[in-house]
TORZA-556869 format. One record per residue (C-alpha): residue in three letters; y, x, z negated. Coordinates in steps of 0.05 Angstrom, whole numbers, padded with zeros to 5 digits, always signed. Layout:
<selums>
alaYXZ;...
</selums>
This chain:
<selums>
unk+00000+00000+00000;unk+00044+00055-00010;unk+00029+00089+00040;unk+00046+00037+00084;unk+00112+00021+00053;unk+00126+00094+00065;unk+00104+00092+00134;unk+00152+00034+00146;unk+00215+00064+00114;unk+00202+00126+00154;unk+00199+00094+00218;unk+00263+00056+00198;unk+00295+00118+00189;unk+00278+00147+00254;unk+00302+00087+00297;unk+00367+00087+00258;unk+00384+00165+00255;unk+00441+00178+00302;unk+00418+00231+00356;unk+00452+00311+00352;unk+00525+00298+00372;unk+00564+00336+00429;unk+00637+00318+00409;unk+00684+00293+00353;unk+00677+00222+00385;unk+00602+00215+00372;unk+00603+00258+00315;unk+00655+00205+00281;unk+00610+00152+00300;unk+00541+00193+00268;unk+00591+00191+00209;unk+00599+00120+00212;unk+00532+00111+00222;unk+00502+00145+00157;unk+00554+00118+00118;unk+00528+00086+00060;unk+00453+00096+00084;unk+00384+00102+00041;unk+00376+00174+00013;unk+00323+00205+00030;unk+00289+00251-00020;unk+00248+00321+00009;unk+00190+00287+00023;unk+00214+00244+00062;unk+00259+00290+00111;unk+00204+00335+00123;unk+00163+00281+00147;unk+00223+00253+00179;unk+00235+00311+00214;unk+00166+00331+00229;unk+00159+00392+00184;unk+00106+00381+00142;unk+00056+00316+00151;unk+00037+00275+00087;unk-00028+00310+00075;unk-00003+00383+00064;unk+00052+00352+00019;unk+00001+00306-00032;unk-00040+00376-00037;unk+00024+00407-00060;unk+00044+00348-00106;unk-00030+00361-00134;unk-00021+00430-00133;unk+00054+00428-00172;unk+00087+00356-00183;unk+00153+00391-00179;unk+00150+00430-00116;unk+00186+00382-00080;unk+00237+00373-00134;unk+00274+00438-00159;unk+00222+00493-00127;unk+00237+00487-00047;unk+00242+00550-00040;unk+00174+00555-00050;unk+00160+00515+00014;unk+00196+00584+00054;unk+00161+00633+00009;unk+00092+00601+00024;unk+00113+00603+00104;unk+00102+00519+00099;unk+00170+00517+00133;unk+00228+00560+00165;unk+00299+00572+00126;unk+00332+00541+00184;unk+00281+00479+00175;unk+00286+00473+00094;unk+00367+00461+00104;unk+00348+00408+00162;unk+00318+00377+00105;unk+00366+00393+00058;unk+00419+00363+00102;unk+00389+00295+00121;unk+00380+00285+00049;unk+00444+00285+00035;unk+00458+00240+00101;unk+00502+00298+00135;unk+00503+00294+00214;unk+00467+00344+00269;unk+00504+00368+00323;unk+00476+00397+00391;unk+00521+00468+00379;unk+00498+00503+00452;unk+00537+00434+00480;unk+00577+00411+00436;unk+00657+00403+00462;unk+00698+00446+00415;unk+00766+00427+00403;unk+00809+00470+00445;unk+00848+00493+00376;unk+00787+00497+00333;unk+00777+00577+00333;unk+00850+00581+00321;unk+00834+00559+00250;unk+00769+00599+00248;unk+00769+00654+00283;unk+00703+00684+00327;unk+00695+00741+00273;unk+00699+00692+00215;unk+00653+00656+00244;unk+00599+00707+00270;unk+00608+00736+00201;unk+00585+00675+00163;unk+00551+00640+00220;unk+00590+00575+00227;unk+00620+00543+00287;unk+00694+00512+00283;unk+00686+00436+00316;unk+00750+00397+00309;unk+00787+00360+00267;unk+00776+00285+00255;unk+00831+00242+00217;unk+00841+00286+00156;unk+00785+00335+00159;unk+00761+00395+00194;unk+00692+00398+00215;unk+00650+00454+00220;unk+00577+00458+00235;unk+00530+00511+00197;unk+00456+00521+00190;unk+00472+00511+00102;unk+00517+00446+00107;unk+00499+00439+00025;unk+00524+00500+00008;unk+00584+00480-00033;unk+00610+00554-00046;unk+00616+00560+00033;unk+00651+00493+00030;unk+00706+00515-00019;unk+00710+00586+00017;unk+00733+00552+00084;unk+00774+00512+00056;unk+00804+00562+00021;unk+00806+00608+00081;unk+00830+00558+00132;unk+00877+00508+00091;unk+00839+00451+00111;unk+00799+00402+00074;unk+00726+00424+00117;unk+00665+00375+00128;unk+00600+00414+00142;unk+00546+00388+00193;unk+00487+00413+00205;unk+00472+00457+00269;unk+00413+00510+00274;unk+00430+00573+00262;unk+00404+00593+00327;unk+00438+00548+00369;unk+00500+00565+00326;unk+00496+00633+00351;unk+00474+00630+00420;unk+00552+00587+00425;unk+00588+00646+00386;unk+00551+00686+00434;unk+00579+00648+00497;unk+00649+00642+00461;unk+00649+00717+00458;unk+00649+00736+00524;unk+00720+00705+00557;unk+00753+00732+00490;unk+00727+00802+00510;unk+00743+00783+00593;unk+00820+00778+00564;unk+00825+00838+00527;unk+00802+00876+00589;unk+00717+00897+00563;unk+00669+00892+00611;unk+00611+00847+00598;unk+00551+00881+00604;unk+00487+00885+00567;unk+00488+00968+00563;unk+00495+00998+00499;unk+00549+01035+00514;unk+00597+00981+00539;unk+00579+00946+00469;unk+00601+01018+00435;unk+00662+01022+00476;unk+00686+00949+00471;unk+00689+00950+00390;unk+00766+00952+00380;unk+00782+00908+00438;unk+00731+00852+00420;unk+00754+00860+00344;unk+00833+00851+00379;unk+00810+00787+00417;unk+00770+00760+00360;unk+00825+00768+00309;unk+00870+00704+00309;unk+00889+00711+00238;unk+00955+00683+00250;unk+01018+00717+00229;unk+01045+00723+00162;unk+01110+00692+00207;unk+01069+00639+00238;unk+01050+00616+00166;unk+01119+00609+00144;unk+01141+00578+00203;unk+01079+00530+00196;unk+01106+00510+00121;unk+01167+00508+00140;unk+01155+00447+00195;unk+01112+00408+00145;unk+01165+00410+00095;unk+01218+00394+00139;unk+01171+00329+00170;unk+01169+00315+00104;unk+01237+00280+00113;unk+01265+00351+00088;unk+01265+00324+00018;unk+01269+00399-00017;unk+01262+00383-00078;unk+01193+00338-00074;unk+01124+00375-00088;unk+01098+00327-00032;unk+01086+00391+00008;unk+01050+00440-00040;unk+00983+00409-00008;unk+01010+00426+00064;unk+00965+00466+00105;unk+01019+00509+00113;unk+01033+00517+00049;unk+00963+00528+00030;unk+00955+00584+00084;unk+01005+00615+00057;unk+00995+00617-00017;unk+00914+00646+00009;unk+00948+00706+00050;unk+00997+00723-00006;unk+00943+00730-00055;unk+00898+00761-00007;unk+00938+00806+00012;unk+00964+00832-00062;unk+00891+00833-00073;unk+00883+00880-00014;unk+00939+00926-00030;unk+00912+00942-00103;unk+00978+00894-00138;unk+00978+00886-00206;unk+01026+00828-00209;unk+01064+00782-00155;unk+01132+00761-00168;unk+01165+00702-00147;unk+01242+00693-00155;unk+01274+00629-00135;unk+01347+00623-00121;unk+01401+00569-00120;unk+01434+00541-00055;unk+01410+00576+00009;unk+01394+00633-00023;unk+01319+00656-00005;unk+01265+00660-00041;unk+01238+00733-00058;unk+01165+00759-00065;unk+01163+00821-00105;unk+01098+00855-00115;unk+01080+00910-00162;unk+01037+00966-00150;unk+01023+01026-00188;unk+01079+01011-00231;unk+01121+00994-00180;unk+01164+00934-00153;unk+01161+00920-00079;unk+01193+00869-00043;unk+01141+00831+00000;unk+01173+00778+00038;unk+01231+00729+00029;unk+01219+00658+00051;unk+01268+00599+00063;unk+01299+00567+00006;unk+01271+00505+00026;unk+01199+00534+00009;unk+01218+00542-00063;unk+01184+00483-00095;unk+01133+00471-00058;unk+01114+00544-00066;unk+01123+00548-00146;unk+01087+00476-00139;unk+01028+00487-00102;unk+01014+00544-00154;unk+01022+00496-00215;unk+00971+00456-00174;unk+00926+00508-00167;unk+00944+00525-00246;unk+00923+00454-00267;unk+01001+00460-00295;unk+01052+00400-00296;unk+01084+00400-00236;unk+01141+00349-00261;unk+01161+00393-00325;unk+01214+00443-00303;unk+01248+00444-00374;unk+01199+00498-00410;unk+01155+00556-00393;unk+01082+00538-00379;unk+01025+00585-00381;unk+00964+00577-00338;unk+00905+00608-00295;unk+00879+00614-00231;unk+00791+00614-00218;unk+00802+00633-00143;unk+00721+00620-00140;unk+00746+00545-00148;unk+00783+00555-00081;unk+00735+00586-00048;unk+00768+00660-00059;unk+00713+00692-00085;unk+00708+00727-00170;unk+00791+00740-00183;unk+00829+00703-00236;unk+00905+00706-00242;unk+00938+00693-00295;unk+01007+00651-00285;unk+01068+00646-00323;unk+01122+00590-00301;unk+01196+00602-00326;unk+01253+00564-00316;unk+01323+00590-00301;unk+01382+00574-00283;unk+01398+00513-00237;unk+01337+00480-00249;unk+01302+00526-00211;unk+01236+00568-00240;unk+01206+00638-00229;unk+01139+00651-00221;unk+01093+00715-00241;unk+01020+00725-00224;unk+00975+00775-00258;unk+00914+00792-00218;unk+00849+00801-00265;unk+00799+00827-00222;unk+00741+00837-00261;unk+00730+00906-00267;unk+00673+00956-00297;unk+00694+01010-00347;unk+00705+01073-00344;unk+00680+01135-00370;unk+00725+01175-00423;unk+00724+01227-00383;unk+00750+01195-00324;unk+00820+01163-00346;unk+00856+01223-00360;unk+00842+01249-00415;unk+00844+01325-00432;unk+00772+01356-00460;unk+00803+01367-00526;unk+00831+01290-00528;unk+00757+01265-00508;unk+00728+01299-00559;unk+00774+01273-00611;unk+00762+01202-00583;unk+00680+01207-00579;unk+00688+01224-00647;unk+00728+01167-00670;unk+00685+01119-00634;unk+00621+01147-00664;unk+00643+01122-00740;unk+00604+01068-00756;unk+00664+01037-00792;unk+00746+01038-00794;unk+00803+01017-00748;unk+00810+01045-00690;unk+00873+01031-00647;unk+00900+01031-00569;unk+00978+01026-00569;unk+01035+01028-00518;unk+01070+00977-00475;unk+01045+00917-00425;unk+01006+00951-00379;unk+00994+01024-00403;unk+00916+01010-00388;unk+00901+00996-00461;unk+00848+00952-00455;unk+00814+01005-00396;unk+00808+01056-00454;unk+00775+01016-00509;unk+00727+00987-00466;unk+00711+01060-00447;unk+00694+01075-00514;unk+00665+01017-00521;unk+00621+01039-00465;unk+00603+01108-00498;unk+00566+01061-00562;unk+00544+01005-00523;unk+00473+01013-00542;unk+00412+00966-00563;unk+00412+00981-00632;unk+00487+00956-00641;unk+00517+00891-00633;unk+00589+00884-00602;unk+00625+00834-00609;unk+00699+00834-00565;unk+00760+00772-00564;unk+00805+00780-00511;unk+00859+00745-00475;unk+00837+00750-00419;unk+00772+00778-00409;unk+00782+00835-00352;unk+00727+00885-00369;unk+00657+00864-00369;unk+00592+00907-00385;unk+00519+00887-00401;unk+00507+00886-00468;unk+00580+00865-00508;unk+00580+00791-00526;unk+00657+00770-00498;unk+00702+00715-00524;unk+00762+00693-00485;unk+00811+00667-00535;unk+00841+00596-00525;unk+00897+00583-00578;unk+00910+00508-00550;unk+00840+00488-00581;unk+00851+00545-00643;unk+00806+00596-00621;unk+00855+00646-00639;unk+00837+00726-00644;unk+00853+00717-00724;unk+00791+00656-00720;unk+00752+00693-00677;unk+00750+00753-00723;unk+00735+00700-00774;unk+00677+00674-00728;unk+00650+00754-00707;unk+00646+00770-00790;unk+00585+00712-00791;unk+00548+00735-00730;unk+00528+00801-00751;unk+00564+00855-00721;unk+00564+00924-00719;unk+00630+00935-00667;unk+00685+00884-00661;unk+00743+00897-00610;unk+00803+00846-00613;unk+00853+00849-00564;unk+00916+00848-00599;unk+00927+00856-00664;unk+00991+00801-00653;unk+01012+00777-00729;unk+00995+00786-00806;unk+00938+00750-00805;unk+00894+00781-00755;unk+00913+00855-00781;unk+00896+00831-00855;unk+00828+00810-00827;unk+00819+00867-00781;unk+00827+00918-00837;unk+00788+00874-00891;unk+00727+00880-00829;unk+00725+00955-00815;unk+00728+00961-00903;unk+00656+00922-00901;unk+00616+00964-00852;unk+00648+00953-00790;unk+00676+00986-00735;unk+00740+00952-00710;unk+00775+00969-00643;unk+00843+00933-00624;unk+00913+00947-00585;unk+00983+00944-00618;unk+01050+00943-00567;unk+01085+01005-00599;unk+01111+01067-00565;unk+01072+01118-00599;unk+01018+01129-00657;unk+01066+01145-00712;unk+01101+01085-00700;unk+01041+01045-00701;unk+01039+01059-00768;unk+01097+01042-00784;unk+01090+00969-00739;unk+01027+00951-00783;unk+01060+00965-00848;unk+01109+00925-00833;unk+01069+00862-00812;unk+01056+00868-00889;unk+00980+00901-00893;unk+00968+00940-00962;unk+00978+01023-00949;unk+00927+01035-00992;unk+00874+00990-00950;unk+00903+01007-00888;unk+00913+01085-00894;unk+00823+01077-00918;unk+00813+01041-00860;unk+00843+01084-00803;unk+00802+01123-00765;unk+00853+01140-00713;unk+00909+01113-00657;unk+00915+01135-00583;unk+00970+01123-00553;unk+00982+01125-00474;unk+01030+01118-00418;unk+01017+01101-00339;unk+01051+01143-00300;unk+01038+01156-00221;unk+00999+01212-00186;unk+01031+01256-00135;unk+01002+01245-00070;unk+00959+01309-00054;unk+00963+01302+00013;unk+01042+01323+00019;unk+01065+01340-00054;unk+01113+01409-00037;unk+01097+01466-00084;unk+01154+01511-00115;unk+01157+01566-00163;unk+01200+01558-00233;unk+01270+01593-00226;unk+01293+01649-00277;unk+01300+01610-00331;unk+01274+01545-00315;unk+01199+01561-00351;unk+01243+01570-00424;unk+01281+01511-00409;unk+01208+01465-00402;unk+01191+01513-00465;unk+01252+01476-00501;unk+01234+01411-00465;unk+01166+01421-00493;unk+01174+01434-00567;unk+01237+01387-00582;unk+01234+01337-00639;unk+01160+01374-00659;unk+01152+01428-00707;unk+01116+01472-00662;unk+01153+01540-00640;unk+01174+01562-00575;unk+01116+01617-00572;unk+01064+01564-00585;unk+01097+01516-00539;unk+01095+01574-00486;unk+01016+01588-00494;unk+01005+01513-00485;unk+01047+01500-00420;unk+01012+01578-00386;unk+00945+01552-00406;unk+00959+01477-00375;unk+00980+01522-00312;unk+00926+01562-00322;unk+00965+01629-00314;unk+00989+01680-00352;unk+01051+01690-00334;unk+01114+01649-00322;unk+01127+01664-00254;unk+01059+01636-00231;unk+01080+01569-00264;unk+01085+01525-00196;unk+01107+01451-00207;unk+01100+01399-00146;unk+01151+01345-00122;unk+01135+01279-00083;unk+01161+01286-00001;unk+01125+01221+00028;unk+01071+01219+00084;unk+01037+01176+00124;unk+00977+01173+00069;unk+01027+01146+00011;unk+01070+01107+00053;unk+01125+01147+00049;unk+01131+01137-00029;unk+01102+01219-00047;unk+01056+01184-00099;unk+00983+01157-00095;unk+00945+01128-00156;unk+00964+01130-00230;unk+00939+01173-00290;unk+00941+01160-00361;unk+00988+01208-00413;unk+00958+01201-00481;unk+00966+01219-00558;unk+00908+01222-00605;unk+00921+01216-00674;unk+00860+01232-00723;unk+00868+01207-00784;unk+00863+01262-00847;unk+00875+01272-00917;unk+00951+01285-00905;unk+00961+01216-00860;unk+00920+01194-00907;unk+00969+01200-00960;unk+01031+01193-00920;unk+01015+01131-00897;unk+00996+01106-00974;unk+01067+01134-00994;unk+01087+01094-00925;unk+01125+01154-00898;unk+01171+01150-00835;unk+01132+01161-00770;unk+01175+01229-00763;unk+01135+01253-00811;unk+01069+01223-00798;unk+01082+01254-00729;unk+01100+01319-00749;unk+01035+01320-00796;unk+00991+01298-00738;unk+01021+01351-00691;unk+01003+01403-00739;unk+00940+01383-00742;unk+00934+01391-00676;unk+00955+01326-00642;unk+00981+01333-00565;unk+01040+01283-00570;unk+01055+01241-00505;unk+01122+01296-00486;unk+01062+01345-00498;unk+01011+01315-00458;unk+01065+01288-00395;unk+01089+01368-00384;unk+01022+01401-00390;unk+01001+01354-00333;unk+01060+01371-00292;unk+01053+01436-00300;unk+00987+01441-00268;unk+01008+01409-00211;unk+00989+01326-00222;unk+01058+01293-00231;unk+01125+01311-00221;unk+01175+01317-00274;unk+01207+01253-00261;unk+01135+01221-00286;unk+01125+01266-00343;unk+01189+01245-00363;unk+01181+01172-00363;unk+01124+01174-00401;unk+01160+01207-00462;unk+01235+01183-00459;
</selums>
């Protein structure tokens, strides 16, 4: 009996499935069609289909009742059906159209959204669009990650259909060839015309369009938009959209830190800024009619309040949930004057640590920070400003003592570093989960290493210190200028001396400062008298003496005399873009605690003379550490100087 019912439905089915379409006219109709069919389950489209017949598929019920459910994979491992076949299936099961892709009629602008190598390189076809949709047809139409990334990538809200794979690329195939009959390649099936035709086809295949074409683009659908400025109606514009994707993009390309968006009154236009290594750089200046539906379609993509213009609003961006692929950024809204509102993005890629060794640290400075990090209690702390690469160091050390027989436990705000084996916590102070209450949480779950991002008020410090008192070791940041005055910063948020000064195990404290570019930095010797001079440079406001300050700098230059002291300056080449400087470095101090900072801290001492006892000890201060790198030849002394003035 059930067999027959089956039998029936199936047949149904059959008579009623639209055939493969060949243009948008009878694909909207297979739309129209399916709408609001029966659902099929697996079983039922591989029958329907032909695939499998009903007696393999009862032995594989017997065999496993849920084969057919959540294992389908199974089906392709087993060689019961192709790839290509199993998302046939997968596709009439969730009522999604075939195409015929060797004959179907392309719109004559589809490949203008998606271009050839977009589509080779992820095996898709560009149709059409219908009403309010662009279609596409690929071999995974369920695949809801490829979904998101074209829409992301195109602007459009994109329908899959199902096409084979095959067919799909026998038509990219045939698309090919009058895109490589423009750019001049010869079509022929030797090797060597496929060599020599690389950088033409890649020319004729690219139709990217133009960062100008974009803001042209946004520019018309705002303006259609009865030129109403001031309405977010257009944030959701293709145009818009597009151009929000390449912005990112490219900041993401170019290795930007932060994108900065500066709106003006009147006809004033809007500027892009974009900062890399350290840097601001203006990127492009757009129309002043762009202005809110740029800072708007951001809050969309922020889940922020587009209507509140009034007070600063704080968000992030998943680009996975656009189809972008793993990057968050975080977004800060701020109104100024006029009514009118900045924006600045912070782009979090997430990012694997780095070895000690690696960041810029001197030998000596590693050592002195292995050994802090191997205590198996205390307070150990990262300071400088927004951006000094902080966070980059602890997780480095956190890296050296991430090992199975220790538990680490980290808060941060937000999470940028990731490595097997820590247990991470992204704070979230709109539902309480504060650093202070997840330092309260870490205490209960057993840990042997806690790391809190910022050590931000009383609270958190008081608990921070009360945790590496009980057995723990305790890593965090501070936003101070230097170790001594870290001190000083947590002394004054009202922690005991006596607690605090048993507690420290040590500070580092580090600037970011740019790398000369190696490729056209211009060497020059040190003038009579210009060696004493970085001498007196050197040792000012420490109590070392200009001999020892002399030994240090010869030995950073590795010489032995003063005249083979050569310094290098930034020119600007082709390789840095003119700028002289490529990459960044860290400049750090390492204060070790001992039983003088010990004490000066419990007689809370001024950091002039925590610094002076730290030095003698044998502490490289940041001046110290920002001249022996010039000296042999890795910055200039404009960069040595801004990481110590």
């Amino acid at each position: 009996m059930g067999d027959s019912i089956f039998n029936d439905y199936h047949i149904a089915v059959a008579m009623q499935w639209p055939s493969p379409a060949t243009n948008l006219h009878e694909l909207t109709k297979a739309i129209g069609d399916l709408h609001g069919g029966h659902v099929l389950t697996l079983r039922q489209a591989l029958v329907h289909l032909n695939l499998m017949d009903e007696a393999t598929l009862d032995a594989l019920h017997l065999e496993r009742p849920d084969l057919l459910r959540n294992r389908s994979a199974e089906l392709v491992n087993r060689f019961h059906v192709s790839a290509d076949d199993l998302n046939h299936a997968m596709a009439r099961m969730a009522s999604l159209p075939d195409i015929d892709a060797e004959r179907f009629e392309v719109a004559a602008d589809a490949f203008d959204v998606v271009s050839l190598a977009v589509a080779r390189a992820h095996d898709v076809l560009p149709l059409g669009r219908i009403a309010d949709r662009f279609f596409i047809a690929s071999a995974f139409p369920t695949n809801e990650g490829l979904e998101n990334y074209l829409c992301f990538l195109t602007g459009h809200r994109v329908h899959l259909v199902w096409a084979s794979r095959t067919s799909i690329e026998a038509r990219l195939g045939k698309q090919a060839a009058p895109a490589q009959q423009r750019a001049g390649v010869s079509v022929s099936s030797g090797a060597s015309s496929v060599a020599g035709s690389g950088s033409a086809q890649a020319a004729a295949e690219d139709a990217e369009p133009s960062l100008e074409n974009v803001v042209s683009q946004a520019l018309f659908e705002v303006n259609a938009r009865q030129g109403v400025e001031e309405s977010a109606s257009a944030s959701d514009a293709a145009g818009m959209v597009r151009l929000v994707r390449i912005m990112i993009k490219d900041a993401r390309e170019s290795g930007t830190s932060d994108i900065h968006i500066e709106t003006n009154a009147g006809d004033r236009p809007v500027r892009v800024r974009m900062r890399r290594e350290g840097q601001l750089q203006t990127y492009l200046e757009l129309p002043a009619k762009l202005r809110s539906a740029l800072v708007s379609r951001i809050k969309v993509m922020a889940r922020l309040d587009i209507s509140e213009r009034r007070r600063p609003q704080d968000g992030k961006i998943q680009l996975a949930d656009f189809g972008g692929g793993k990057l968050e950024l975080r977004v800060a809204v701020l109104p100024t004057t006029n009514g009118l509102e900045d924006v600045v993005l912070r782009l979090l890629e997430s990012q694997k640590p780095m070895q000690l060794g690696n960041i810029g640290l001197h030998e000596r400075d590693v050592a002195a920070v292995t050994r802090m990090s191997g205590r198996t209690n205390g307070l150990i702390l990262a300071a400088g400003p927004t951006g000094a690469g902080k966070t980059t160091t602890l997780h480095s050390m956190l890296a050296e003592i991430n090992v199975d027989s220790r538990k680490l436990w980290t808060a941060e705000d937000p999470v940028e570093i990731t490595q097997p084996g820590l247990r991470q916590v992204q704070v979230n102070p709109k539902i309480g989960l504060t650093f202070a209450a997840a330092m309260r949480s870490f205490l209960r779950a057993d840990p042997d290493v806690i790391m809190i991002g910022e050590i931000r008020d009383d609270e958190t410090a008081k608990i921070a210190i009360e945790a590496s008192l009980t057995g723990h070791l305790v890593l965090s940041t501070l936003h101070t200028n230097n170790a001594s005055e870290s001190v000083v910063r947590l002394l004054d948020l009202g922690v005991s001396p006596f607690h605090f000064a048993d507690s420290l195990v040590g500070i580092v404290a580090q600037r970011l400062v740019r790398l000369l570019c190696r490729h056209c930095a211009v060497p020059r010797s040190l003038g009579p008298g210009q060696f004493d001079r970085l001498v007196a440079a050197y040792i000012e406001q420490s109590p070392l003496s200009p001999e020892e300050g002399r030994q240090r700098l010869l030995a950073a230059a590795g010489v032995d005399r003063p005249e083979g002291v050569v310094v290098r300056t930034a020119k600007g080449c082709e390789a840095c873009n003119g700028s002289g400087y490529r990459g960044r470095m860290g400049i750090y101090e390492v204060l070790e605690s001992n039983a003088t900072i010990r004490s000066l801290i419990q007689a809370k001492a001024r950091p002039t003379e925590i610094f002076d006892a730290a030095v003698l000890a044998g502490m490289r201060s940041l001046r110290h550490d920002a001249l022996e790198k010039m000296v042999s030849g890795r910055i200039d002394l404009q960069q040595a100087k801004s990481a110590y003035l």
